[in-house]
C-alpha positions in Angstrom: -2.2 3.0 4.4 -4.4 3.8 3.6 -4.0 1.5 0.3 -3.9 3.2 1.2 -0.9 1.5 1.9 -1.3 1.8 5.4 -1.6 4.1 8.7 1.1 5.2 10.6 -0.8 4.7 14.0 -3.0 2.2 15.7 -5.7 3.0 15.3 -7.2 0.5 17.5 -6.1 2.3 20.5 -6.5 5.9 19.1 -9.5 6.2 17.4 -11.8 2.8 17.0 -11.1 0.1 20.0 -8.7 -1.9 21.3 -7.7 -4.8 19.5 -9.1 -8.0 20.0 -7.0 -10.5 21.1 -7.7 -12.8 18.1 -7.1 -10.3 15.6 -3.3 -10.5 17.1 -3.1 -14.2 16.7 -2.8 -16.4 13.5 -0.1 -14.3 11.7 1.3 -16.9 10.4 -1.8 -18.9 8.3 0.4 -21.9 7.2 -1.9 -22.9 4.6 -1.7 -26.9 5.7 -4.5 -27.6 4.2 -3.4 -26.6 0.7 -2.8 -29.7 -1.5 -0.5 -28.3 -4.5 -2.2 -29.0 -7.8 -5.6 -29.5 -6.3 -8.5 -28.6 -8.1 -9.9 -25.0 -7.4 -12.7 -24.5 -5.7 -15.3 -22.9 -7.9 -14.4 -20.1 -10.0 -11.2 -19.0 -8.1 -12.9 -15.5 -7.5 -13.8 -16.8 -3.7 -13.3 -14.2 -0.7 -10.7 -15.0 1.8 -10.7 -18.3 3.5 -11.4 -18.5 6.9 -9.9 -21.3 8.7 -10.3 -22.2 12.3 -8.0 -20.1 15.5 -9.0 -22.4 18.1 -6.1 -23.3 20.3 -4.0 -20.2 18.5 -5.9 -17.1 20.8 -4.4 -14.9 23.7 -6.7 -14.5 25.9 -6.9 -11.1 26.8 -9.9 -8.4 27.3 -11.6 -9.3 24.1 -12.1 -13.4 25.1 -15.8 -13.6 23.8 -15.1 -11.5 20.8 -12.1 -13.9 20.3 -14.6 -17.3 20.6 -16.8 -15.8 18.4 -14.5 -15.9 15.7 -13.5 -18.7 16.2 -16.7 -19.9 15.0 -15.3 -19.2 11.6 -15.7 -22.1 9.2 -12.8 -24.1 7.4 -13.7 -23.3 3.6 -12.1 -25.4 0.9 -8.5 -25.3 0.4 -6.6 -26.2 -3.0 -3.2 -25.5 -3.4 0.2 -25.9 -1.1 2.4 -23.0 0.1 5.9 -24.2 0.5 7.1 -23.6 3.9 10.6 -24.5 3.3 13.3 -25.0 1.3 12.8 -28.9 0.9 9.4 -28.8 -0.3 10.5 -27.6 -3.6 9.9 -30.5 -5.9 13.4 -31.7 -6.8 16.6 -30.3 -6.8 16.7 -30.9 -10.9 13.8 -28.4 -11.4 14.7 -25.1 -13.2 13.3 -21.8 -12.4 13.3 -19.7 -15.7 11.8 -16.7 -13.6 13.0 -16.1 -9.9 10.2 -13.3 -8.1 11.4 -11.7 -4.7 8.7 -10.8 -3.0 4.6 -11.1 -3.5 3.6 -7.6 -3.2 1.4 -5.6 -5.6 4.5 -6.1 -8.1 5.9 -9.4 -7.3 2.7 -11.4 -7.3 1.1 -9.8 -10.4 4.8 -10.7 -12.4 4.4 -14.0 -10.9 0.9 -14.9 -11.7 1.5 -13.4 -15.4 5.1 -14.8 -16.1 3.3 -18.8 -14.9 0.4 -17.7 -17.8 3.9 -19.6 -20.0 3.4 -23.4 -19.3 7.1 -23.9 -20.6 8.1 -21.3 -17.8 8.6 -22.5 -14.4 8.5 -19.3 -11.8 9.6 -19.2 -8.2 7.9 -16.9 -5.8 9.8 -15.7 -3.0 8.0 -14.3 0.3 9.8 -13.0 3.4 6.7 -13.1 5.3 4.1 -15.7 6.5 1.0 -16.9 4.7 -2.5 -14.9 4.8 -4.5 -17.4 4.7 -7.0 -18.2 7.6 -5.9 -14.7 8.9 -9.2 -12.6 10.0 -7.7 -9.5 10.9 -6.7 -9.7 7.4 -10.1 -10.2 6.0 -12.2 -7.8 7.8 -11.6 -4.7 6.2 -12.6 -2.6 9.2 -9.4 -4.9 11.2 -6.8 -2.9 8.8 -6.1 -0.6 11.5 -4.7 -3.5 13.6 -2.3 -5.2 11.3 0.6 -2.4 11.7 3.3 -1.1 12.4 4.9 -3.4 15.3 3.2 -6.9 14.3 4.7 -10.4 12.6 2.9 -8.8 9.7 5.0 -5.8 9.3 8.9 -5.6 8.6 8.8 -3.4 11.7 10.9 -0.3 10.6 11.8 2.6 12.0 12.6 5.8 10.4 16.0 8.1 10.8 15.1 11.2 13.3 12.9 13.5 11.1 14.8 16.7 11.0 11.3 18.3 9.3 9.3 16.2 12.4 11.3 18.6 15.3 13.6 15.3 15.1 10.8 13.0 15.8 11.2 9.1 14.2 8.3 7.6 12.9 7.1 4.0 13.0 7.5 3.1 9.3 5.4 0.2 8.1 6.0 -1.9 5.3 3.7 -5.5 4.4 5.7 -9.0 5.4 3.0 -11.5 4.4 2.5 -12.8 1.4 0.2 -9.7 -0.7 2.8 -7.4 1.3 1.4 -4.3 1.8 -1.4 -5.0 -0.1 -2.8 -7.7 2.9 -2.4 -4.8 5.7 -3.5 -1.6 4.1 -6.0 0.1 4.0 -7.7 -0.7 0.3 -7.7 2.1 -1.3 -7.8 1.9 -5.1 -6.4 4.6 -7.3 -5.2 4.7 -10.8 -3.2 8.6 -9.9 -3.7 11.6 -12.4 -3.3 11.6 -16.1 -0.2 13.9 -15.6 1.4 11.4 -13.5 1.7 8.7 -16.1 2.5 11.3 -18.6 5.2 12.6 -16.7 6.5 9.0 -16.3 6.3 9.0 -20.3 8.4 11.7 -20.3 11.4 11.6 -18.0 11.9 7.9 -19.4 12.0 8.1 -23.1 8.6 5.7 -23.2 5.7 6.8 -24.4 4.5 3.0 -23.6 3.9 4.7 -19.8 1.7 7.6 -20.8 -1.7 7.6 -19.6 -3.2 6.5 -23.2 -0.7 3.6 -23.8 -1.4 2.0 -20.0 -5.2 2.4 -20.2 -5.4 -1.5 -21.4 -3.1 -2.3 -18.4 -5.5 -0.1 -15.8 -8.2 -2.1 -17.3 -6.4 -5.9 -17.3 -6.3 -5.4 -13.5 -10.0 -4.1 -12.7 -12.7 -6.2 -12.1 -15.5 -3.8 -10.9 -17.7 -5.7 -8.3 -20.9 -4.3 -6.6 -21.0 -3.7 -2.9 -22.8 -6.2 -0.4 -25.4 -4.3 -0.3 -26.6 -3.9 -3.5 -27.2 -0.3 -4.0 -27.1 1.4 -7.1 -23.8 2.9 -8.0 -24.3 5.0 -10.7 -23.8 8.1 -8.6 -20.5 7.1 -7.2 -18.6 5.5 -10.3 -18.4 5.6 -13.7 -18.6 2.3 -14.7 -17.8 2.9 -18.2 -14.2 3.4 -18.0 -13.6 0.3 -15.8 -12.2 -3.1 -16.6 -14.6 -5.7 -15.7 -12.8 -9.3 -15.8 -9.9 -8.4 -14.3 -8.2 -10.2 -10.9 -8.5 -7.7 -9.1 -12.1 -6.8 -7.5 -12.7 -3.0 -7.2 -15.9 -1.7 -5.5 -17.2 1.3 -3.5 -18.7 1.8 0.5 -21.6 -1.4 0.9 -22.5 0.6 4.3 -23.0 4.4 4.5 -21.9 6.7 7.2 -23.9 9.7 8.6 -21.1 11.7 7.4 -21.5 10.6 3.8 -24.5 13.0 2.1 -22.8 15.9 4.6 -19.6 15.5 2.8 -21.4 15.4 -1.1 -23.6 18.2 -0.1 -20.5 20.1 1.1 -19.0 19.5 -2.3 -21.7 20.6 -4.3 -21.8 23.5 -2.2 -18.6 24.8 -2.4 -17.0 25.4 -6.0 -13.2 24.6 -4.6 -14.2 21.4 -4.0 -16.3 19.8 -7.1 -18.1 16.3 -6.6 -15.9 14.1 -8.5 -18.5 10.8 -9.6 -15.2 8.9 -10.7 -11.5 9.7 -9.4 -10.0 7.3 -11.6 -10.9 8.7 -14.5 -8.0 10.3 -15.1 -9.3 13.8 -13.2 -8.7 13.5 -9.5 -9.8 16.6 -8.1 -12.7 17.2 -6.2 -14.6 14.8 -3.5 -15.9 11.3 -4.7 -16.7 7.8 -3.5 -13.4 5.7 -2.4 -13.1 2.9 -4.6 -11.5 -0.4 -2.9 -10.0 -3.4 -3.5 -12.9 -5.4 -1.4 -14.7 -8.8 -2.3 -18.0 -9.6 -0.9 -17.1 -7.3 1.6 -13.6 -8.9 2.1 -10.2 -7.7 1.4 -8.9 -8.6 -2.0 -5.1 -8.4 -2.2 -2.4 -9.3 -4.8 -2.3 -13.3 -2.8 -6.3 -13.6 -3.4 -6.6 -11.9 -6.8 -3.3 -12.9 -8.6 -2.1 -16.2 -6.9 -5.0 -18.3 -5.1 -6.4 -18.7 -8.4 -3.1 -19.9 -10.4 -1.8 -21.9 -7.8 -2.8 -24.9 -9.2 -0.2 -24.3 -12.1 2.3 -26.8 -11.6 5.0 -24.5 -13.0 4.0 -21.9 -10.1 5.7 -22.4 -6.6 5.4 -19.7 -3.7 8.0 -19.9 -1.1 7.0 -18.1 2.2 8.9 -17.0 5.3 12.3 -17.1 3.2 14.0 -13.7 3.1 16.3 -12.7 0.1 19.8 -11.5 1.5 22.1 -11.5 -1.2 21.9 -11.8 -5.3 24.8 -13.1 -6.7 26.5 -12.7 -10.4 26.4 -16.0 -12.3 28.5 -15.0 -15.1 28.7 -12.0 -17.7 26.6 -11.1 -20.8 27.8 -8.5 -23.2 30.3 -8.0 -21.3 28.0 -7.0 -18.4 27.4 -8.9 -15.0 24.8 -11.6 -15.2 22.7 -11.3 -12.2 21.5 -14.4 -11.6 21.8 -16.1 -8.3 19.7 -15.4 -5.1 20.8 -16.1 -2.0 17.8 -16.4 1.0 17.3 -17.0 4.7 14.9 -19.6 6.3 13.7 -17.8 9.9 16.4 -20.1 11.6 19.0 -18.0 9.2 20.2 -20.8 7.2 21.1 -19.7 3.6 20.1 -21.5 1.0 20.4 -20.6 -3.5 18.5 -21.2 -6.1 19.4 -19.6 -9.7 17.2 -18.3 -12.8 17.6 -19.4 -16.0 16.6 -16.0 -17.7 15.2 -13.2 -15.2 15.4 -12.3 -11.5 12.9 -9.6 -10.9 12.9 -7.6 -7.7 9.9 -6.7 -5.8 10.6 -6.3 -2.5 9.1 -2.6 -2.2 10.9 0.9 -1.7 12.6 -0.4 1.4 13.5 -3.9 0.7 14.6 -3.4 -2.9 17.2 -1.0 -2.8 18.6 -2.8 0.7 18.7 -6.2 -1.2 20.2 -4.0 -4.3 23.0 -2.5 -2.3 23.4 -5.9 -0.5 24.6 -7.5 -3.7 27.1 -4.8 -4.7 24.5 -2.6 -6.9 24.6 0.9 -5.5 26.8 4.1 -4.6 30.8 2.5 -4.6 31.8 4.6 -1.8 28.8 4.1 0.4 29.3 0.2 0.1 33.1 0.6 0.6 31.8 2.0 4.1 30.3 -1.2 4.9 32.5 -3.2 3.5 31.2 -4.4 0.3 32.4 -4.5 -3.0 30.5 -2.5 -5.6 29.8 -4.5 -8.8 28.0 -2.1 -10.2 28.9 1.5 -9.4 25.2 3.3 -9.5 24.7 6.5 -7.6 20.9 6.5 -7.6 20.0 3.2 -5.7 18.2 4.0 -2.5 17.9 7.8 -3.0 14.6 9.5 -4.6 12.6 8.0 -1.6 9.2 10.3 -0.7 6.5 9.4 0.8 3.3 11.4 1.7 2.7 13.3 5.0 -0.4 12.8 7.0 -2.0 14.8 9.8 -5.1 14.6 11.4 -7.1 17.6 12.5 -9.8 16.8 14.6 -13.4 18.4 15.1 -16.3 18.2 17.5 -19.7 17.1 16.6 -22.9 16.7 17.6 -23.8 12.9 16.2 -27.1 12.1 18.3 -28.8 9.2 16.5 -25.9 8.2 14.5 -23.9 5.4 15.0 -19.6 6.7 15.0 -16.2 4.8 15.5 -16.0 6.5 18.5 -19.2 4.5 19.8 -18.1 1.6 18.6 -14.6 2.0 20.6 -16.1 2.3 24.0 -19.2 -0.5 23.4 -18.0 -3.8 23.4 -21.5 -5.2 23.2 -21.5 -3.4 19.5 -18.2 -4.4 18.3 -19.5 -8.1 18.8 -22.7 -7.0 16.8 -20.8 -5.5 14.2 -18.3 -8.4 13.7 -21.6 -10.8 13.8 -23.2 -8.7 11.5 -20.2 -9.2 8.8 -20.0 -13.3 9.4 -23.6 -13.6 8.4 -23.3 -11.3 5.1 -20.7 -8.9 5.1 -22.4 -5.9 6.1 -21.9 -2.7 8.1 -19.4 -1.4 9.4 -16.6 -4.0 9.7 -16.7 -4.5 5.6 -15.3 -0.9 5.5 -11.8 -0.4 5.4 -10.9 3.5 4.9 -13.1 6.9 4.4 -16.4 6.3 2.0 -14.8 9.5 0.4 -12.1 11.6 -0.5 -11.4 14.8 -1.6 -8.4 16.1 -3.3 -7.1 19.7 -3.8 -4.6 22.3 -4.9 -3.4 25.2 -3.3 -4.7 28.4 -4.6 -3.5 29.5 -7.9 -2.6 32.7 -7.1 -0.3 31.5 -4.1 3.1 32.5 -3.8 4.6 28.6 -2.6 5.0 28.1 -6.2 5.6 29.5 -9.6 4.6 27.6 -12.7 8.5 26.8 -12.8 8.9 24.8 -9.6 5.1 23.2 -8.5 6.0 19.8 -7.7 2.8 18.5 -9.1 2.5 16.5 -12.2 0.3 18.9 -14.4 -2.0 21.8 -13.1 -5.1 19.4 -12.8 -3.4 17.2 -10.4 -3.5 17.1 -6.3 -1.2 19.0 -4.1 -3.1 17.5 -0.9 -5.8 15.0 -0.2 -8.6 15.1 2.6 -9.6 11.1 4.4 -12.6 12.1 5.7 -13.4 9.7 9.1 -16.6 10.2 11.7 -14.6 10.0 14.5 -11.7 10.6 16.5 -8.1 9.8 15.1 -4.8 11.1 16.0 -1.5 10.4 15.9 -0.3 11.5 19.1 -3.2 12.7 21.1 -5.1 9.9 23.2 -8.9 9.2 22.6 -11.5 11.5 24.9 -13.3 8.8 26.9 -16.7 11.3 25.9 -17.8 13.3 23.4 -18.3 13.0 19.5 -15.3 13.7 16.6 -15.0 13.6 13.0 -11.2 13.8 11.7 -10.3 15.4 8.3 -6.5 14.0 7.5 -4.7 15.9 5.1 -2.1 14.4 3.1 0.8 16.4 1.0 0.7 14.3 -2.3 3.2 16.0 -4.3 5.9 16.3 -1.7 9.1 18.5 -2.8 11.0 17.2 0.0 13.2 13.6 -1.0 15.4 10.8 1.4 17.2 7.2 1.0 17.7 4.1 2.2 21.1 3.3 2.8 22.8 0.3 4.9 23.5 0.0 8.5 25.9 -2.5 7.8 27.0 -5.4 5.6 24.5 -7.6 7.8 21.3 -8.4 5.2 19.5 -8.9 8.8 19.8 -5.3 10.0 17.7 -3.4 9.4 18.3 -0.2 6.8 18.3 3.3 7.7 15.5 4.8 6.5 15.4 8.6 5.6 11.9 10.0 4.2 12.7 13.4 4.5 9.3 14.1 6.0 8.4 18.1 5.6 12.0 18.2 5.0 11.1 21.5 2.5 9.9 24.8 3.4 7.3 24.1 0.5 6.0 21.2 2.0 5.2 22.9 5.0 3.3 25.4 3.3 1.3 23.1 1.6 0.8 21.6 4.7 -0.7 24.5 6.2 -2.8 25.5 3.4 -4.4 21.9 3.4 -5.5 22.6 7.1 -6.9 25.9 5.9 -8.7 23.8 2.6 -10.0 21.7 5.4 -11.1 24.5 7.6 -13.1 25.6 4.5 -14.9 22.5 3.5 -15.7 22.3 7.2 -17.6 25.4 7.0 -20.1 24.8 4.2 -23.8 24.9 5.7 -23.7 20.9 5.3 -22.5 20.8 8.6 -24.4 23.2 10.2 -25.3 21.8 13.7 -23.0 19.1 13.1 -19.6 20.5 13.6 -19.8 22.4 16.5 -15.8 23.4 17.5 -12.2 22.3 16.7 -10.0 19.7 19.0 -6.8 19.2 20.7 -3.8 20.9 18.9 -6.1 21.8 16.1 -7.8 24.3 17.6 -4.6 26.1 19.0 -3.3 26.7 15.2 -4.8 30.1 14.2 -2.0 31.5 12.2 0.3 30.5 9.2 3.1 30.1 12.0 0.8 28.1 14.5 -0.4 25.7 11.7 3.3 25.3 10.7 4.8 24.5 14.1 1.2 22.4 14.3 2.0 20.1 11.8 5.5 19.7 12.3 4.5 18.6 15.7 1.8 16.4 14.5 2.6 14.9 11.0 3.2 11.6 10.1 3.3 9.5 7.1 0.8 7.3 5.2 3.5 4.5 4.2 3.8 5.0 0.7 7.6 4.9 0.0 8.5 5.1 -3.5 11.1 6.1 -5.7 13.9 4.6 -3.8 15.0 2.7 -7.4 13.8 4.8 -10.5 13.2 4.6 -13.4 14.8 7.1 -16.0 15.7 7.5 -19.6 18.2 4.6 -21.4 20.8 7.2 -21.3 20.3 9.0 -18.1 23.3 8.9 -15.4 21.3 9.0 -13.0 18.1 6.2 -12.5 19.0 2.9 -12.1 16.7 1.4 -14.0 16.4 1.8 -17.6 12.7 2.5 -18.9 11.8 -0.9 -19.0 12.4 -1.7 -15.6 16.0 -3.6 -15.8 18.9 -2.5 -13.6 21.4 -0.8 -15.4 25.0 -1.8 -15.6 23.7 -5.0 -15.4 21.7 -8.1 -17.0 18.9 -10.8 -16.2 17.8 -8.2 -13.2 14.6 -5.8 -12.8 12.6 -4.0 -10.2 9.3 -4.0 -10.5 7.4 -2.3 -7.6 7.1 1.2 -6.1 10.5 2.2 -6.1 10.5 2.1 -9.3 8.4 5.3 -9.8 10.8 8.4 -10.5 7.8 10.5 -8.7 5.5 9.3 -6.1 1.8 8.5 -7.4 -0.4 11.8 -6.8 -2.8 9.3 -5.3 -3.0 6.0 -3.4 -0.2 3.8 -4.6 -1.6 0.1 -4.6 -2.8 1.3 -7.9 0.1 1.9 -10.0 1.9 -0.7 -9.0 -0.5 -3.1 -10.1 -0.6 -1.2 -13.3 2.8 -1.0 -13.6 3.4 -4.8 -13.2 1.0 -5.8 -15.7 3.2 -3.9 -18.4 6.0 -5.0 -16.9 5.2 -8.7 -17.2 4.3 -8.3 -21.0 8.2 -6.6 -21.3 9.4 -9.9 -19.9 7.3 -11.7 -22.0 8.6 -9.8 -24.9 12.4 -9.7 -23.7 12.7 -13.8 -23.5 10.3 -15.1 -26.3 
């Protein structure tokens, strides 16, 4: 998750420290304070607030560290979240614009549609609030807030056949910000070959990289760190938007690891320091840029929706999950999708209808689910479950890829630094840490994923691929990425109670390999099966294996001389091609990046269900507007594009009802 959307392991009990017990408490944040059409407090650009957890804690091993936060101060509240169904205003009021779900997409569509005071808009979360939450605000607390918490939708992929059958814990946001309150930051744009393959397989040259710099730059506002320090080495703050919702920012704390992994890069030619990965240009190693606030995690709730709630044509309905749309009617002859059908956690149905648009955000699990719920989807496999296909389209809930993640774990020699492998066996520091960022959001806990990251392609003259087939977007775009961390993280292996680690993940980011998300059963409560298709390609594998090779590279530049001083666990044992293949198999996971699952395609194409602009086809008043939308998974961290893509996507509303 790294945005990265978000780990596939604890990493509280793997490679930092055991969770404190407050940090699982407070999933809910109800938000009673919030008094709708309030004033806002200040300029609306305000970190997280921190309400009070007293009486809300299970006590546990981490008691003290639990009081201490509770210490946290009440700041001002001033809007209302609706909790349920009766606190929408009046049963007369008429939603031009129903959203479903408050994601990267949903919220930004939201925020943007509400921009129309003659609109009224209707939010619709599955999930709790995330206000008052603190394991949401510390960035270093990422780690904690999935997979198997009341912030997660708690799925669980299909047996992996390219995992030696494994399943995998697959994580997906249920709060409002979605995955964007539980990940892990990250901030990219992707590739310039991504957008202008987008361009291409759709028709619209609106989605190039040139047309959709104005959008890149309507989300962005760059932000210095909390500490202060100069940032001209680390970003190019030329190309950046600057009064944007959305705060973007590099590390406020360095690492020890830091000037090892720059001087490594300038070092060694296959790996080029990179001063801004957003630029278009992603390979090489450069600072991680991160959607942080004053050292706090900025999300799509904080950026795009505490600061509009005060529109009284705005309302956000939480912990009410969408089960069904319905058809309202027909339009050119076409069925009018209209209606929406949701749950209150006691399962009580309630509907509420649009007046012009329903728009579908509910991410590259929930949005083909809800699709194929509604009759919108392969006829045959709904006749399975008994459901009636409306609309017969073969492409809803297949495309899905995501990108594969293993770690590969060295020994160090850190004496006189200060690792996450420290930090998980001394309590005494996690407390001085965690005081550290109350008073001024400093250190360690205002870091949420790797200072750096590197990405890389596998040698040009390798035989995985010919020019033909290379599942990357253009020949200066990322086959694999490194996340750099200095200490241990694993997947499977447990933490060593000694010694010093630092873990180089690599993650395929052009997989070959594609799944679906098809339906248990006609129940909108079940959950979906889930098929990634992880290392489900020969090619995958390979690329695999040569990103453990890349990594075995970088890790032996002269930066770390006396530094790195062996390999670890499993690691170590893979010598060969065949030994780093079984090796990863073994050990791969995912980063939670689902996408694809409802793409979009050319206006003519038999394929895609969605036509360029983001509506369903065979169908009117309905979009999707989130990750699944993406015909080919972002060469980068995803948070990105999907912000990008919903600022378009609003103006395309905009223009569609005016």
């Amino acid at each position: 998750m790294l945005a990265f959307a978000c780990w596939p392991v604890n990493l509280f009990a793997v490679s930092q420290f055991p969770a404190p017990s407050i940090l699982k408490t407070n999933y809910g944040g109800n938000g009673s304070a919030r008094l709708k059409g309030a004033e806002a407090d200040t300029s609306c650009r305000q970190p997280t607030r921190l309400s009070g957890f007293a009486g809300r804690l299970s006590m546990g091993r981490y008691t003290r560290l639990a009081a201490f936060v509770c210490l946290s101060t009440a700041l001002p509240a001033f809007s209302e979240l609706l909790q349920h169904p009766f606190q929408l205003p009046n049963t007369d009021k008429k939603y031009d614009y129903i959203v479903i779900g408050a994601g990267a997409g949903g919220a930004v569509v939201a925020s943007r549609l509400s921009e129309i005071p003659t609109s009224n808009v209707l939010l619709i979360e599955a999930g709790p609030s995330d206000e008052g939450n603190m394991g949401i605000a510390v960035p270093f607390m990422d780690v904690n807030l999935a997979p198997n918490t009341p912030l997660d939708w708690n799925h669980t992929t299909a047996k992996q056949a390219g995992l030696n059958n494994r399943t995998i814990a697959y994580s997906r946001g249920k709060v409002l910000g979605g995955s964007t309150s539980i990940n892990f930051m990250c901030y990219n744009r992707g590739p310039k070959d991504d957008w202008n393959r987008y361009a291409k397989v759709t028709g619209d040259a609106g989605w190039s990289w040139d047309n959709m710099q104005g959008y890149m730059k309507k989300v962005e506002w760059l932000t210095f760190p909390t500490d202060g320090h100069d940032m001209n080495n680390e970003i190019d703050r030329s190309i950046h938007g600057l009064a944007g919702p959305l705060s973007l920012t590099v590390t406020s704390h360095s690492l020890n690891i830091d000037d090892k992994i720059v001087q490594a890069s300038h070092e060694l030619p296959e790996f080029p320091y990179n001063v801004d990965q957003n630029s278009g240009e992603m390979l090489g190693i450069g600072y991680t840029q991160s959607t942080v606030l004053k050292g706090e995690r900025a999300s799509s709730s904080t950026a795009y929706l505490n600061p509009v709630f005060k529109r009284t044509n705005l309302d956000v309905l939480v912990n009410a999950q969408v089960t069904k749309l319905y058809k309202t009617g027909t339009k050119d002859n076409l069925p009018l999708f209209l209606g929406v059908e949701y749950a209150t956690p006691d399962k009580e149905i309630h509907k509420v209808e649009a007046q012009k648009e329903v728009i579908v955000s509910a991410g590259a699990v929930g949005s083909p689910q809800l699709l194929l719920l509604s009759g919108i989807g392969p006829k045959d496999e709904l006749k399975a479950v008994n459901i009636t296909a409306i609309v017969d389209s073969p492409g809803v809930g297949k495309n899905l890829q995501d990108h594969p993640l293993l770690s590969n774990t060295f020994v160090v020699n850190s004496t006189g630094a200060q690792t996450i492998d420290d930090i998980r066996r001394n309590q005494t520091l996690q407390y001085e840490l965690l005081q550290q960022w109350q008073a001024n959001r400093t250190g360690t806990f205002a870091i949420g994923n790797p200072n750096l990251l590197g990405w890389g392609r596998v040698p040009d003259n390798s035989s995985i691929f010919t020019p033909d087939d290379d599942p990357s977007s253009g020949p200066h775009s990322p086959h694999f990425e490194f996340l750099i961390f200095d200490g241990f993280v694993s997947f499977f292996e447990q933490p060593p109670a000694d010694g010093h680690y630092m873990t180089i993940l690599t993650a395929l980011i052009s997989p070959v390999a594609r799944g679906d998300v098809t339906l248990k059963s006609s129940d909108p409560f079940d959950h979906p099966l889930i098929d990634p298709g992880v290392l489900n390609s020969d090619k995958d594998v390979k690329v695999m294996r040569e990103a453990v090779k890349a990594a075995r590279r970088f890790a032996s530049a002269s930066a770390w001389k006396g530094y790195i001083t062996g390999e670890y666990g499993d690691f170590s044992q893979a010598k060969t091609d065949a030994q780093i293949e079984a090796y990863a198999r073994k050990n791969t996971g995912v980063v939670y990046h689902p996408t694809g699952s409802v793409s979009m395609g050319s206006k003519n194409g038999m394929c895609a269900p969605l036509n360029p602009d983001l509506t369903v086809k065979g169908t009117k008043g309905l979009r999707v507007v989130d990750l699944s939308s993406l015909p080919y998974i972002p060469e980068a961290h995803p948070q990105g594009p999907v912000y990008i893509i919903a600022e378009r996507a609003a103006d395309l509303i905009k223009a569609a009802n005016a």
